[in-house]
CHARMM internal coordinates of N, CA and C (Angstrom, degrees):
IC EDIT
DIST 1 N 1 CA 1.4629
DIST 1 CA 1 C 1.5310
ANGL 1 N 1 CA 1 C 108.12
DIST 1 C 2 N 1.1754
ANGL 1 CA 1 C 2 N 138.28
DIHE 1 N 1 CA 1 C 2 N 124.02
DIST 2 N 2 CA 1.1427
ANGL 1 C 2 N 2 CA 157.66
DIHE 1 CA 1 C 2 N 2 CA -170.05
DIST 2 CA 2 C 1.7803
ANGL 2 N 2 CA 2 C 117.01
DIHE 1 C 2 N 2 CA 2 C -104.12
DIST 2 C 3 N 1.1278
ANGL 2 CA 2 C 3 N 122.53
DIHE 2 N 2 CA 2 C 3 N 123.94
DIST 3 N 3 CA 1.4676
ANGL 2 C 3 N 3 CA 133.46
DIHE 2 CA 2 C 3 N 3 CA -166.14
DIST 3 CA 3 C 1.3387
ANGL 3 N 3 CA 3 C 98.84
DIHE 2 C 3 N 3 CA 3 C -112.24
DIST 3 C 4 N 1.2099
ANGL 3 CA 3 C 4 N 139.78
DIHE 3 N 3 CA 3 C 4 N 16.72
DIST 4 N 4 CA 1.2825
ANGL 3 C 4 N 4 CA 134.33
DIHE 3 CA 3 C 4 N 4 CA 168.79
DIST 4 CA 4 C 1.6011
ANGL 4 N 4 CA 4 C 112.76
DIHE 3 C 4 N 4 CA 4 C -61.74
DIST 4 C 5 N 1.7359
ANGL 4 CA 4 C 5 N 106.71
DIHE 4 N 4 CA 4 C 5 N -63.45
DIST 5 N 5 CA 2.0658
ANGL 4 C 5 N 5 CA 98.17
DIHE 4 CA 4 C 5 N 5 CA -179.74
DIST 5 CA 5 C 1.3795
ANGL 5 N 5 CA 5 C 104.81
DIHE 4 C 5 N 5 CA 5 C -37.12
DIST 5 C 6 N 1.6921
ANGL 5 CA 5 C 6 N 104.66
DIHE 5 N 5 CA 5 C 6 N -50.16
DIST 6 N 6 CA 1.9309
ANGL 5 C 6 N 6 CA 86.15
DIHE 5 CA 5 C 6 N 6 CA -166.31
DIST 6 CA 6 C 1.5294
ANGL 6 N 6 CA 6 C 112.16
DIHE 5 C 6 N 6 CA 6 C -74.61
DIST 6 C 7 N 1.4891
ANGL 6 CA 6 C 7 N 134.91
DIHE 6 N 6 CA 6 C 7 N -26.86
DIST 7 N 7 CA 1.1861
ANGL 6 C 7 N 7 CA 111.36
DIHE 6 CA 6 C 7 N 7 CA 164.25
DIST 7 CA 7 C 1.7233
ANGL 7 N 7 CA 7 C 127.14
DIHE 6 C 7 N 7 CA 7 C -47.72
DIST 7 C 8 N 1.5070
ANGL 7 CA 7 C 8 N 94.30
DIHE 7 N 7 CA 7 C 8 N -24.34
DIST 8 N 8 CA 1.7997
ANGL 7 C 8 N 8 CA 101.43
DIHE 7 CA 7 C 8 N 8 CA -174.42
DIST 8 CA 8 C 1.1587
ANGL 8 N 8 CA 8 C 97.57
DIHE 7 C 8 N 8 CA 8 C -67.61
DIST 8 C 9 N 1.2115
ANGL 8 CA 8 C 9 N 114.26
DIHE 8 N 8 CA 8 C 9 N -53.60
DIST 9 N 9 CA 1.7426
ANGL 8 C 9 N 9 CA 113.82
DIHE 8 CA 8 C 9 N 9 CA -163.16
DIST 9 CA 9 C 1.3720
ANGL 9 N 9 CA 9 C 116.87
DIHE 8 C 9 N 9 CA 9 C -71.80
DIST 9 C 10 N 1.5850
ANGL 9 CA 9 C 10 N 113.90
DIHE 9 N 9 CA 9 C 10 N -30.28
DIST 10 N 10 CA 1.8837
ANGL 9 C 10 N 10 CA 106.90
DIHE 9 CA 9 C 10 N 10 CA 166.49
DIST 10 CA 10 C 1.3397
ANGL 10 N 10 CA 10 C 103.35
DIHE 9 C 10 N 10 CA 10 C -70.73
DIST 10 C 11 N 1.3455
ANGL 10 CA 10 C 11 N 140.33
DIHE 10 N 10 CA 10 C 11 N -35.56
DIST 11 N 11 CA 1.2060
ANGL 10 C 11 N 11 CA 133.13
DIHE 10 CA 10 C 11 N 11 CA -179.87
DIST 11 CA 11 C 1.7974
ANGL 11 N 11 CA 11 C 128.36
DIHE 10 C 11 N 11 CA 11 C -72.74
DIST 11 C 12 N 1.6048
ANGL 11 CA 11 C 12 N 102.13
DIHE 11 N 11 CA 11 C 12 N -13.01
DIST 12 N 12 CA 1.7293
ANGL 11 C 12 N 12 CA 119.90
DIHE 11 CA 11 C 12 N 12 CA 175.07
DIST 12 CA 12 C 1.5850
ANGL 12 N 12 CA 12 C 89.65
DIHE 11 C 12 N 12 CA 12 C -90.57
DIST 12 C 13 N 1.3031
ANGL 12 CA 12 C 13 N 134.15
DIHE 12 N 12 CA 12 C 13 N -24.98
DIST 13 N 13 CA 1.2228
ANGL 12 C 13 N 13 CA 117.75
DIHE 12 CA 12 C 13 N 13 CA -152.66
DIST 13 CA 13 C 1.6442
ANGL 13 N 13 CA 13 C 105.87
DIHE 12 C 13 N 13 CA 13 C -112.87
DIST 13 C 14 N 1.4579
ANGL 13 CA 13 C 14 N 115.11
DIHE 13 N 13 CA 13 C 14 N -34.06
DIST 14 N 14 CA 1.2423
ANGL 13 C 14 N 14 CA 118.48
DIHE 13 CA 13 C 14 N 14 CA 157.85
DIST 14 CA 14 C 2.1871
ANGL 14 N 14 CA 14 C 110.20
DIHE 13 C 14 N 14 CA 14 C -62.44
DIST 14 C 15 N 1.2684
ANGL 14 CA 14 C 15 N 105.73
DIHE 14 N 14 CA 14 C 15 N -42.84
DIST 15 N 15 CA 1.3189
ANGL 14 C 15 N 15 CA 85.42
DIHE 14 CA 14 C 15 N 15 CA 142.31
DIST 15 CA 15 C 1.4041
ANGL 15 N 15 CA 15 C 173.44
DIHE 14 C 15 N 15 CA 15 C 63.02
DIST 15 C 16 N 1.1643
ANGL 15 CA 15 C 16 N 79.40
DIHE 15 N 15 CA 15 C 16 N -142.72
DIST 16 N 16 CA 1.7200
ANGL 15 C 16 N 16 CA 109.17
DIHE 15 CA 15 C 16 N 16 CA 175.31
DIST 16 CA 16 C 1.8093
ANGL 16 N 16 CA 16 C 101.11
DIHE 15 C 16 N 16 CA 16 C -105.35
DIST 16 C 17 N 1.2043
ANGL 16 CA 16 C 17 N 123.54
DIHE 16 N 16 CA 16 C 17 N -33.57
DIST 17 N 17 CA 1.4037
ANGL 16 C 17 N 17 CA 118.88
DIHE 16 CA 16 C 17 N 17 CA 153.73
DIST 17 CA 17 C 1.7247
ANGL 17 N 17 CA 17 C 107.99
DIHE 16 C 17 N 17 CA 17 C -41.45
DIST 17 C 18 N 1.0066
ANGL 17 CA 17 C 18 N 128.24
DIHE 17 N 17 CA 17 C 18 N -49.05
DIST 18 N 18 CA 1.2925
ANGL 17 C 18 N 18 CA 122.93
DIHE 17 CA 17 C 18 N 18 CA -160.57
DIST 18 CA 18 C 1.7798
ANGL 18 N 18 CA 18 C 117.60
DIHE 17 C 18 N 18 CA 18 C -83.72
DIST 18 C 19 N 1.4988
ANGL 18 CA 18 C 19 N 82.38
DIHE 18 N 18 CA 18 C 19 N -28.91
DIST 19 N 19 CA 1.5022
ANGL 18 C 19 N 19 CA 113.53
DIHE 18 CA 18 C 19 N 19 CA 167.72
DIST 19 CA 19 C 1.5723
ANGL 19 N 19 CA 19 C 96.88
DIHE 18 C 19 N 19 CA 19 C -53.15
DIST 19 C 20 N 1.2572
ANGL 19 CA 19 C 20 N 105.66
DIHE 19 N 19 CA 19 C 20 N -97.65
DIST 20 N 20 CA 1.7209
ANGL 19 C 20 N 20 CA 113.19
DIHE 19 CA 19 C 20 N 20 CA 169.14
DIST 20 CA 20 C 1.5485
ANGL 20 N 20 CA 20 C 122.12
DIHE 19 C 20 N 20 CA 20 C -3.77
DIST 20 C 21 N 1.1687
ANGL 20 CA 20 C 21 N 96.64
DIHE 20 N 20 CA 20 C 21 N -62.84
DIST 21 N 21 CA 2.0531
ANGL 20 C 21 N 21 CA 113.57
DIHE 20 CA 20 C 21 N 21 CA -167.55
DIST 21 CA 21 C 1.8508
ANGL 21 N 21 CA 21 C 106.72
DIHE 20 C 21 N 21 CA 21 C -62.26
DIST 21 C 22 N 1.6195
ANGL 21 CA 21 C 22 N 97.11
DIHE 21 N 21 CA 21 C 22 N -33.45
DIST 22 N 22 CA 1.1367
ANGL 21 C 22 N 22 CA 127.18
DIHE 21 CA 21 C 22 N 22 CA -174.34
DIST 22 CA 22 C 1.8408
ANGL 22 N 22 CA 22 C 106.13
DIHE 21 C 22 N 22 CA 22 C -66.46
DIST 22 C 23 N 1.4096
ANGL 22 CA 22 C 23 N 85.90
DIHE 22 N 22 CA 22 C 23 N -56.18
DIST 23 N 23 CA 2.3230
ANGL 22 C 23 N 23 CA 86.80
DIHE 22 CA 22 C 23 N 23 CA 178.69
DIST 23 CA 23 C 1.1949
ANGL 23 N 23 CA 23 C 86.34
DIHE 22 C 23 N 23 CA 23 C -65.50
DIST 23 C 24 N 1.2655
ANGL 23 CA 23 C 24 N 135.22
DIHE 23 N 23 CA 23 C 24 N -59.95
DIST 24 N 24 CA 1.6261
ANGL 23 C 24 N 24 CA 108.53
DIHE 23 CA 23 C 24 N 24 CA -132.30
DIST 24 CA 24 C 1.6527
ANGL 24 N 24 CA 24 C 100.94
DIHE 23 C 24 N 24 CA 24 C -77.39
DIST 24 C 25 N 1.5166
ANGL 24 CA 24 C 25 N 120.26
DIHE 24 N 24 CA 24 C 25 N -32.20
DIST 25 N 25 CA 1.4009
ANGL 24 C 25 N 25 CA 113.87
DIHE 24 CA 24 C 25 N 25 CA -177.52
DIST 25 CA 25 C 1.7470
ANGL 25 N 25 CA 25 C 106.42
DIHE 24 C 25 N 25 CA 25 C -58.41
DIST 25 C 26 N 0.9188
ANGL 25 CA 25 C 26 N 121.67
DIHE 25 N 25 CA 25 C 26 N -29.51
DIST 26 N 26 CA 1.6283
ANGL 25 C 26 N 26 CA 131.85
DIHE 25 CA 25 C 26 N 26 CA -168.81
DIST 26 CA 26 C 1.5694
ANGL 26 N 26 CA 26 C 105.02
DIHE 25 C 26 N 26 CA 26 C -37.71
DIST 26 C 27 N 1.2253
ANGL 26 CA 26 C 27 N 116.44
DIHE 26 N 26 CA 26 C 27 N 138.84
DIST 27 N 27 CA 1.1515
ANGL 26 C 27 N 27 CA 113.72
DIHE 26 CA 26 C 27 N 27 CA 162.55
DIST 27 CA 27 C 1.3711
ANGL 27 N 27 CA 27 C 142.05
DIHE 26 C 27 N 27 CA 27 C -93.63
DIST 27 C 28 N 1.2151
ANGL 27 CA 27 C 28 N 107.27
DIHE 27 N 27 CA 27 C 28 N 3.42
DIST 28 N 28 CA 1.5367
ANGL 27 C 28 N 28 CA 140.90
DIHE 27 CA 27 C 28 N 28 CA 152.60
DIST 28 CA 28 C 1.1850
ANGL 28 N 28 CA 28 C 118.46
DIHE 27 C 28 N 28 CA 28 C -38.81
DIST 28 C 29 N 1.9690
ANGL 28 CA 28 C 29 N 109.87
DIHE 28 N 28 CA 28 C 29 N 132.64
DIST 29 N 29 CA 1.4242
ANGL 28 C 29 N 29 CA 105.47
DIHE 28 CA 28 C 29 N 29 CA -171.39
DIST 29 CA 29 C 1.7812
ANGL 29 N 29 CA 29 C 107.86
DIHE 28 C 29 N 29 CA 29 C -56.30
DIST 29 C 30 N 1.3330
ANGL 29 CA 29 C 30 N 85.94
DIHE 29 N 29 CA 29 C 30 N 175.88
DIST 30 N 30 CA 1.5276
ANGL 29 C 30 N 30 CA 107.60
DIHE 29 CA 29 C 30 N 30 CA -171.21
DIST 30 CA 30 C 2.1467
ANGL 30 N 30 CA 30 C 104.60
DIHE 29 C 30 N 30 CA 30 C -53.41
DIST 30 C 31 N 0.8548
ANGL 30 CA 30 C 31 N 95.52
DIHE 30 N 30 CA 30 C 31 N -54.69
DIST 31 N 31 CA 1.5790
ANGL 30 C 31 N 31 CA 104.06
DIHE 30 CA 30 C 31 N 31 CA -174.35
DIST 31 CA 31 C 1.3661
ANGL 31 N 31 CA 31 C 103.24
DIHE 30 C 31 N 31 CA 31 C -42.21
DIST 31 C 32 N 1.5746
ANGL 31 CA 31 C 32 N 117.40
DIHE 31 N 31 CA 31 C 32 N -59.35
DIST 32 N 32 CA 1.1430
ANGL 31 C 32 N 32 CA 121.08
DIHE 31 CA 31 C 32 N 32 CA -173.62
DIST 32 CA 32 C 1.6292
ANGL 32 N 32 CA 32 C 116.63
DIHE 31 C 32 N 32 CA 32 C -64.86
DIST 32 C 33 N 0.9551
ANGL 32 CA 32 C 33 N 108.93
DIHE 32 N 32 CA 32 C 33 N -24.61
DIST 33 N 33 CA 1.4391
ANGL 32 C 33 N 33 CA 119.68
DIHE 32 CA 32 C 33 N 33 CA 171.95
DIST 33 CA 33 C 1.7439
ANGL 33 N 33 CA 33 C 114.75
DIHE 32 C 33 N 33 CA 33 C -69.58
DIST 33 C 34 N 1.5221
ANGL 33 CA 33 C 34 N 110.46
DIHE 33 N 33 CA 33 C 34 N -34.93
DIST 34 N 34 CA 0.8907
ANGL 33 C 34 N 34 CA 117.87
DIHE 33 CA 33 C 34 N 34 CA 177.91
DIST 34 CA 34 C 1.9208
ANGL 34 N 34 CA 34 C 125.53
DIHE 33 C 34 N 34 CA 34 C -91.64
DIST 34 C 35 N 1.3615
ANGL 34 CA 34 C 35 N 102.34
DIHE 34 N 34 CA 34 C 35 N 5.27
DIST 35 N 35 CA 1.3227
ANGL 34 C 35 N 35 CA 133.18
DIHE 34 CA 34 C 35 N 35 CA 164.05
DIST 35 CA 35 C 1.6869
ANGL 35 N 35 CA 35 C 104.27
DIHE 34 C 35 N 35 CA 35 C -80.15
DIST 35 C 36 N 1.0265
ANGL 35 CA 35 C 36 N 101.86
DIHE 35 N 35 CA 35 C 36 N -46.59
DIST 36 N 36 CA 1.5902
ANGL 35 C 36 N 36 CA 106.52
DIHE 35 CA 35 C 36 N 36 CA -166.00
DIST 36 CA 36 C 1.1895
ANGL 36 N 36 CA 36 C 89.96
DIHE 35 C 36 N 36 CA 36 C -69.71
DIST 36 C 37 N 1.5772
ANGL 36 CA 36 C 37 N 130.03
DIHE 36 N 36 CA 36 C 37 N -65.27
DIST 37 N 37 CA 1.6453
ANGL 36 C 37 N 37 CA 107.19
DIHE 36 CA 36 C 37 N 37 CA -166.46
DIST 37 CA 37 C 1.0020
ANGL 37 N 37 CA 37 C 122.21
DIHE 36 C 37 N 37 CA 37 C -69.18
DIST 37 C 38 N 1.9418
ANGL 37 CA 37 C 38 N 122.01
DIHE 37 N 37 CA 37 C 38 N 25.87
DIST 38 N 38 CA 1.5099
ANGL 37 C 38 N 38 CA 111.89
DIHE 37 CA 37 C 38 N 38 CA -179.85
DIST 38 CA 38 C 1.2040
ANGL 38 N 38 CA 38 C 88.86
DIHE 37 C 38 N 38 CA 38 C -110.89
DIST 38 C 39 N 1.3618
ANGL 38 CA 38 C 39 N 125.19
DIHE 38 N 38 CA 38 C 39 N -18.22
DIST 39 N 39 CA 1.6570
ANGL 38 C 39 N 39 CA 109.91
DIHE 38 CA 38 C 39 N 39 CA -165.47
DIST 39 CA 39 C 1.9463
ANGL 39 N 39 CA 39 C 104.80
DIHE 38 C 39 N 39 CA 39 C -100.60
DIST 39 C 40 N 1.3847
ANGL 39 CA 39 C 40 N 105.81
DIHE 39 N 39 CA 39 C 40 N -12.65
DIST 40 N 40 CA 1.3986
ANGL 39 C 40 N 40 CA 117.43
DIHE 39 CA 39 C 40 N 40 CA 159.61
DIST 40 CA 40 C 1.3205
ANGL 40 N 40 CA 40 C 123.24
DIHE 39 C 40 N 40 CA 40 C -52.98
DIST 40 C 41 N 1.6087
ANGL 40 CA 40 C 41 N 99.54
DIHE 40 N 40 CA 40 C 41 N -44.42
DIST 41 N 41 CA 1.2534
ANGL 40 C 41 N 41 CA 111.72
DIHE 40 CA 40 C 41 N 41 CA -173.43
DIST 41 CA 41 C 1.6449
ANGL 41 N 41 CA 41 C 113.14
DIHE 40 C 41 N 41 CA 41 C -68.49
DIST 41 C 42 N 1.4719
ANGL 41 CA 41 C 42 N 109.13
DIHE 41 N 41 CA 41 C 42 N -49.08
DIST 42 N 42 CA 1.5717
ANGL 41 C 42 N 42 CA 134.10
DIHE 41 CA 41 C 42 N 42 CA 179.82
DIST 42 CA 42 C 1.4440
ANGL 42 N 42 CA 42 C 96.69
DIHE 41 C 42 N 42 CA 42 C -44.23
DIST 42 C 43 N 1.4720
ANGL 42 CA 42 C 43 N 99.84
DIHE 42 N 42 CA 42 C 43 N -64.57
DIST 43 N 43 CA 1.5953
ANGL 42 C 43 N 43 CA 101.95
DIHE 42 CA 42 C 43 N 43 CA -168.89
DIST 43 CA 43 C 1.5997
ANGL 43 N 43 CA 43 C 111.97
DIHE 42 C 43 N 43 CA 43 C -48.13
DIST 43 C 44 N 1.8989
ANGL 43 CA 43 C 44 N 119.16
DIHE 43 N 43 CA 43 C 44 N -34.94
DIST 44 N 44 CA 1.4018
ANGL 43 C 44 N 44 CA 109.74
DIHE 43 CA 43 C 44 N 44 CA -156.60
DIST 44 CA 44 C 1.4816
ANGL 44 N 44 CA 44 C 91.28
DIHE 43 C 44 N 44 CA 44 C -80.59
DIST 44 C 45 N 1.6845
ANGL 44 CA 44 C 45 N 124.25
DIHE 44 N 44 CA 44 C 45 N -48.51
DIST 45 N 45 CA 1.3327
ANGL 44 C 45 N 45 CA 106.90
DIHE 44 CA 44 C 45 N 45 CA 178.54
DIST 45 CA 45 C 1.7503
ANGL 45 N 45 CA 45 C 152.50
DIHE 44 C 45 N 45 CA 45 C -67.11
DIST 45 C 46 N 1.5684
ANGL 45 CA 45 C 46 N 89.70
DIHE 45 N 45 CA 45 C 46 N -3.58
DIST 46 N 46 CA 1.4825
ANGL 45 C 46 N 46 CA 102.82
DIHE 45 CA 45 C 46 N 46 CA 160.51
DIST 46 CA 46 C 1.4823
ANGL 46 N 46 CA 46 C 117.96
DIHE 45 C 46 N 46 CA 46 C -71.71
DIST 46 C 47 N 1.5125
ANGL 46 CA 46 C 47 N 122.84
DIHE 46 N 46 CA 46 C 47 N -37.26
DIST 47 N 47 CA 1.0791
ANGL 46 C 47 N 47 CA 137.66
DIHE 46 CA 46 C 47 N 47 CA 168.55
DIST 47 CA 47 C 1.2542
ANGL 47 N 47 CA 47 C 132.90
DIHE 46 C 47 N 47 CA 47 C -70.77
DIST 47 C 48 N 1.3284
ANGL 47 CA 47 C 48 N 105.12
DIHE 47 N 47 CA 47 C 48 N -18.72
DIST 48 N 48 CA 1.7500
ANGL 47 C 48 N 48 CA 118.74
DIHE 47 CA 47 C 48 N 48 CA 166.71
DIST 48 CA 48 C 1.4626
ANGL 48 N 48 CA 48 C 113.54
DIHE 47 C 48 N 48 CA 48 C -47.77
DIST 48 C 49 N 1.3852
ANGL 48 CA 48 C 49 N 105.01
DIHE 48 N 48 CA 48 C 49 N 129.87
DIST 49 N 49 CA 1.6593
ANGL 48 C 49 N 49 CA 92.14
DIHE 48 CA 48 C 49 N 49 CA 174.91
DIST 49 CA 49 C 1.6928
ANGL 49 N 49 CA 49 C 106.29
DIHE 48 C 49 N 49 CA 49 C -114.43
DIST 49 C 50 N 1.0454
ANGL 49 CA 49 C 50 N 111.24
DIHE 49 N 49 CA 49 C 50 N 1.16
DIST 50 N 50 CA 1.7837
ANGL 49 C 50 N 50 CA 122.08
DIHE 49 CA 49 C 50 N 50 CA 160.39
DIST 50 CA 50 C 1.1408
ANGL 50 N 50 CA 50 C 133.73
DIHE 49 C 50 N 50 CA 50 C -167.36
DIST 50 C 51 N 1.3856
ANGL 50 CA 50 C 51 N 107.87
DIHE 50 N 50 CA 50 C 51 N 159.10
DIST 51 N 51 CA 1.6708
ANGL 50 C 51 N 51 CA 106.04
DIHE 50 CA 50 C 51 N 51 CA -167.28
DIST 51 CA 51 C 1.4684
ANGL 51 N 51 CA 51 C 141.79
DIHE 50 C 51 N 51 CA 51 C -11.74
DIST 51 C 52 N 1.6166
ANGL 51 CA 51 C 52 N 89.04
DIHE 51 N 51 CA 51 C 52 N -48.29
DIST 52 N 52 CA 1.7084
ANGL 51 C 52 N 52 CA 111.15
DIHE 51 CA 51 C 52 N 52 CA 171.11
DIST 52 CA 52 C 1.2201
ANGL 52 N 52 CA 52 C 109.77
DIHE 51 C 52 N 52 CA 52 C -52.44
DIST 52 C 53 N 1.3970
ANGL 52 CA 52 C 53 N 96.00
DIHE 52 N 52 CA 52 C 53 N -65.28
DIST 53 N 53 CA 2.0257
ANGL 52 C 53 N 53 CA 106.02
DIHE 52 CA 52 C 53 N 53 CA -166.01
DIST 53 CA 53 C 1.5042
ANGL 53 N 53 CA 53 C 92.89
DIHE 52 C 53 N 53 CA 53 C -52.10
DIST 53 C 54 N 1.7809
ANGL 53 CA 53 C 54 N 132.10
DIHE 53 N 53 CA 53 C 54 N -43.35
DIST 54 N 54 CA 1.3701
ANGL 53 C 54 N 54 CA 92.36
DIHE 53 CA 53 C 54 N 54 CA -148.31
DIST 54 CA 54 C 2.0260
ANGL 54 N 54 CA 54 C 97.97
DIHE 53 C 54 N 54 CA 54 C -102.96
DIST 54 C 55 N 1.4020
ANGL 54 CA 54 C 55 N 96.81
DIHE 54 N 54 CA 54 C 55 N 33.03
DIST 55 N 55 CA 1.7592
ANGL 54 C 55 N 55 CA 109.84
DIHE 54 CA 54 C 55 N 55 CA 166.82
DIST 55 CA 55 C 1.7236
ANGL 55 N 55 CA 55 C 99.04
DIHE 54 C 55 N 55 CA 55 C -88.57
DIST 55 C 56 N 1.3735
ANGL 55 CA 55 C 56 N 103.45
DIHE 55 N 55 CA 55 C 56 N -41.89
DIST 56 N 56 CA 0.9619
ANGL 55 C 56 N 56 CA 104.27
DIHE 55 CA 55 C 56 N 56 CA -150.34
DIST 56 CA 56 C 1.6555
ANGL 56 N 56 CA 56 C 90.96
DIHE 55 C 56 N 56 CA 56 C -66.71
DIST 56 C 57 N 1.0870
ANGL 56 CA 56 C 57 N 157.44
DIHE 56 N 56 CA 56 C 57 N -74.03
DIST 57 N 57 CA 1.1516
ANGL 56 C 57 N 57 CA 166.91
DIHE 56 CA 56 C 57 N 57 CA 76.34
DIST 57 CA 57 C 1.2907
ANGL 57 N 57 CA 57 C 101.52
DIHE 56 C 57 N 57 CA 57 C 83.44
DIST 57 C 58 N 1.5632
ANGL 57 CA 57 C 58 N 127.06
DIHE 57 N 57 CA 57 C 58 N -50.17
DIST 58 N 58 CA 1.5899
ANGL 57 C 58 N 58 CA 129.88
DIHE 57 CA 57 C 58 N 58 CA 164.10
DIST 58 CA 58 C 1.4786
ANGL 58 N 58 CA 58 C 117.27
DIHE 57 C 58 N 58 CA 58 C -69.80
DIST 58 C 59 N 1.2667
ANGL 58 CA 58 C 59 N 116.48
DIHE 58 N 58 CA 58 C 59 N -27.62
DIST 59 N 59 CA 1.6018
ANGL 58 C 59 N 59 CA 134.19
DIHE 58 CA 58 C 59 N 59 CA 172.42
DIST 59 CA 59 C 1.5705
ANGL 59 N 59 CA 59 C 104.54
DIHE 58 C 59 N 59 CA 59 C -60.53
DIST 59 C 60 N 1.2895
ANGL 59 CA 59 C 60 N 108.41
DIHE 59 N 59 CA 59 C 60 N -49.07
DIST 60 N 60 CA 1.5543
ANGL 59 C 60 N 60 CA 101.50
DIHE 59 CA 59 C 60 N 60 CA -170.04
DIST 60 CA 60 C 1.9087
ANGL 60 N 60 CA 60 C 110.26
DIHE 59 C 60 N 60 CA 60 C -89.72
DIST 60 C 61 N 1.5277
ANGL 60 CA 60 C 61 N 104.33
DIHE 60 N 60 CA 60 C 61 N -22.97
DIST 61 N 61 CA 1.6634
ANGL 60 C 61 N 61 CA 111.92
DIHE 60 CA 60 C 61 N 61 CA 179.07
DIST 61 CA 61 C 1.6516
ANGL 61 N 61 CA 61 C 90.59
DIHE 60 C 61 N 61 CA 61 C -58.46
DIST 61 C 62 N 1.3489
ANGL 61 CA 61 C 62 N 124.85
DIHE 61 N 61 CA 61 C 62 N -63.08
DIST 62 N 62 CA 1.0694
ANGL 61 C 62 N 62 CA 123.59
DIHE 61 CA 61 C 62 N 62 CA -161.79
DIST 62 CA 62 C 1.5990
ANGL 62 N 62 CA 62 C 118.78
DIHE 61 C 62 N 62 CA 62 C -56.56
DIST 62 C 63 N 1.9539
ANGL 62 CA 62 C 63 N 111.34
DIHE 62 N 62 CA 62 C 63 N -29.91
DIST 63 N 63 CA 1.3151
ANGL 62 C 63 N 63 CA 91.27
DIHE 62 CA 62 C 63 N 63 CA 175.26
DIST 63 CA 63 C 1.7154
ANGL 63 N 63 CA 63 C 124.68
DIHE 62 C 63 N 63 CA 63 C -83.54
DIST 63 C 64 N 1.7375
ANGL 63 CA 63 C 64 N 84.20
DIHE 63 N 63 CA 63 C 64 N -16.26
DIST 64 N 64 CA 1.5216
ANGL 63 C 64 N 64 CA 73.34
DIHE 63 CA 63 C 64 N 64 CA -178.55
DIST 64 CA 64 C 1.5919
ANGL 64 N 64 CA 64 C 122.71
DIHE 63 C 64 N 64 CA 64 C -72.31
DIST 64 C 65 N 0.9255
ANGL 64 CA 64 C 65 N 102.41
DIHE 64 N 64 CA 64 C 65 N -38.57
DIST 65 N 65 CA 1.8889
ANGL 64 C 65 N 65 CA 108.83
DIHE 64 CA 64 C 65 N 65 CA -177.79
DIST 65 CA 65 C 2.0029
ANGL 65 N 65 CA 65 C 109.32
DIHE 64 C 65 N 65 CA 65 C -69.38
DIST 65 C 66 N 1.6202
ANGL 65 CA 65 C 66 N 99.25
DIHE 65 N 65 CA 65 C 66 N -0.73
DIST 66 N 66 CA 1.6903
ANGL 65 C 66 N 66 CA 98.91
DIHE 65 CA 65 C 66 N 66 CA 166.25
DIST 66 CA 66 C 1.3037
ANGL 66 N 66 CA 66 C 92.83
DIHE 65 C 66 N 66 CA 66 C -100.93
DIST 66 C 67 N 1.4360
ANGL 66 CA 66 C 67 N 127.93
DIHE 66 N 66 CA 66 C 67 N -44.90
DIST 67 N 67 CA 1.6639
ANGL 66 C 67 N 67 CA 111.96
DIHE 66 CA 66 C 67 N 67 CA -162.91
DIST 67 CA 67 C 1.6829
ANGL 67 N 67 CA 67 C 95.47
DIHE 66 C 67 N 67 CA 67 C -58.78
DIST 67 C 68 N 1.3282
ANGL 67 CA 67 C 68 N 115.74
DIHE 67 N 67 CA 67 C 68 N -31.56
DIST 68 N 68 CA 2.0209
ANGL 67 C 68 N 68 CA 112.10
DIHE 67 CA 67 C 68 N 68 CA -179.52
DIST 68 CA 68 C 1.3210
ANGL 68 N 68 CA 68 C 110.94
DIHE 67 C 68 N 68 CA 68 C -65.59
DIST 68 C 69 N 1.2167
ANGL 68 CA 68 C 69 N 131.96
DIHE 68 N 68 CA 68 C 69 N -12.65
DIST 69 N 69 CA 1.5605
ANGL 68 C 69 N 69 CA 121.04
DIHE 68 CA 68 C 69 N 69 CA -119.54
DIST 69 CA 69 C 1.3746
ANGL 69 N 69 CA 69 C 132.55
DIHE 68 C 69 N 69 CA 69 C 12.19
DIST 69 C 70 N 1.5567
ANGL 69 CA 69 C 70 N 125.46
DIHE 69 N 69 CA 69 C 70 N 59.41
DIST 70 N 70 CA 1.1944
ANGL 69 C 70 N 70 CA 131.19
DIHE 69 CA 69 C 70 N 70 CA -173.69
DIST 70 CA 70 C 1.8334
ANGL 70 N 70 CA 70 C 115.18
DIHE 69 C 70 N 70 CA 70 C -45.19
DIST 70 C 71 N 1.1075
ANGL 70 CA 70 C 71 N 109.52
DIHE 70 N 70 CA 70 C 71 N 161.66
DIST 71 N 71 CA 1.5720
ANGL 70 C 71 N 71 CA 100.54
DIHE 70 CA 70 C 71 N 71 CA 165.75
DIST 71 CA 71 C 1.5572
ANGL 71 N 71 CA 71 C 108.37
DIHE 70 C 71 N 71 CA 71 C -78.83
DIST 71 C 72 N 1.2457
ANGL 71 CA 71 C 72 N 138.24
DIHE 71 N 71 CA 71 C 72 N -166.89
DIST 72 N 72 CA 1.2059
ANGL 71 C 72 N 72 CA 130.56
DIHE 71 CA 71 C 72 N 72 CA -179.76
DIST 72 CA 72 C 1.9524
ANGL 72 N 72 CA 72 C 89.04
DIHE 71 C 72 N 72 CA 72 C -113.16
DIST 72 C 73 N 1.6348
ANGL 72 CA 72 C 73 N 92.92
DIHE 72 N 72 CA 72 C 73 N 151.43
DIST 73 N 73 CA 1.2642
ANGL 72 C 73 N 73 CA 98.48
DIHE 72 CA 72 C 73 N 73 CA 178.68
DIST 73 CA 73 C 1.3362
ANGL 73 N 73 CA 73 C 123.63
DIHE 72 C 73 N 73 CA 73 C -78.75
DIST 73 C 74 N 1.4880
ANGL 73 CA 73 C 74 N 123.21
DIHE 73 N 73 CA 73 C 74 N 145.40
DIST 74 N 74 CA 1.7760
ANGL 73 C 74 N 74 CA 112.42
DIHE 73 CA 73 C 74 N 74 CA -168.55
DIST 74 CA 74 C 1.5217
ANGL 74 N 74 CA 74 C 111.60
DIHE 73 C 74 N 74 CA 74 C -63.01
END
COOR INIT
IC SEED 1 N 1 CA 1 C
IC BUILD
């Protein structure tokens, strides 16, 4: 039995956690901030390897672009 996926996946998810912690501390206008949680997001769901992971991934797009108040994307 091999523990490699789950090393991948604490290591995609620690991450994109860091990714995350990373936009919102930014001091970059809002837009740009709100760029970051789209390409955060991109990044977590290419990397999703199932359903969960890539919920999980909409769970966190969504808080970050509310903690911004992002506009909604077209």
């Amino acid at each position: 039995m091999s523990h490699r996926p789950t090393r991948r996946i604490r290591l995609t998810l620690a991450l994109a956690a860091f990714g995350f912690a990373a936009a919102a501390a930014a001091t970059s206008p809002d837009e740009e901030r709100c760029r970051q949680c789209r390409i955060a997001w991109e990044h977590c769901v290419l990397v999703a390897e199932t359903p969960n992971q890539a919920q999980a991934c909409e769970l966190r797009y969504a808080d970050c672009v509310s903690t911004l108040d992002c506009p909604a994307d077209p």
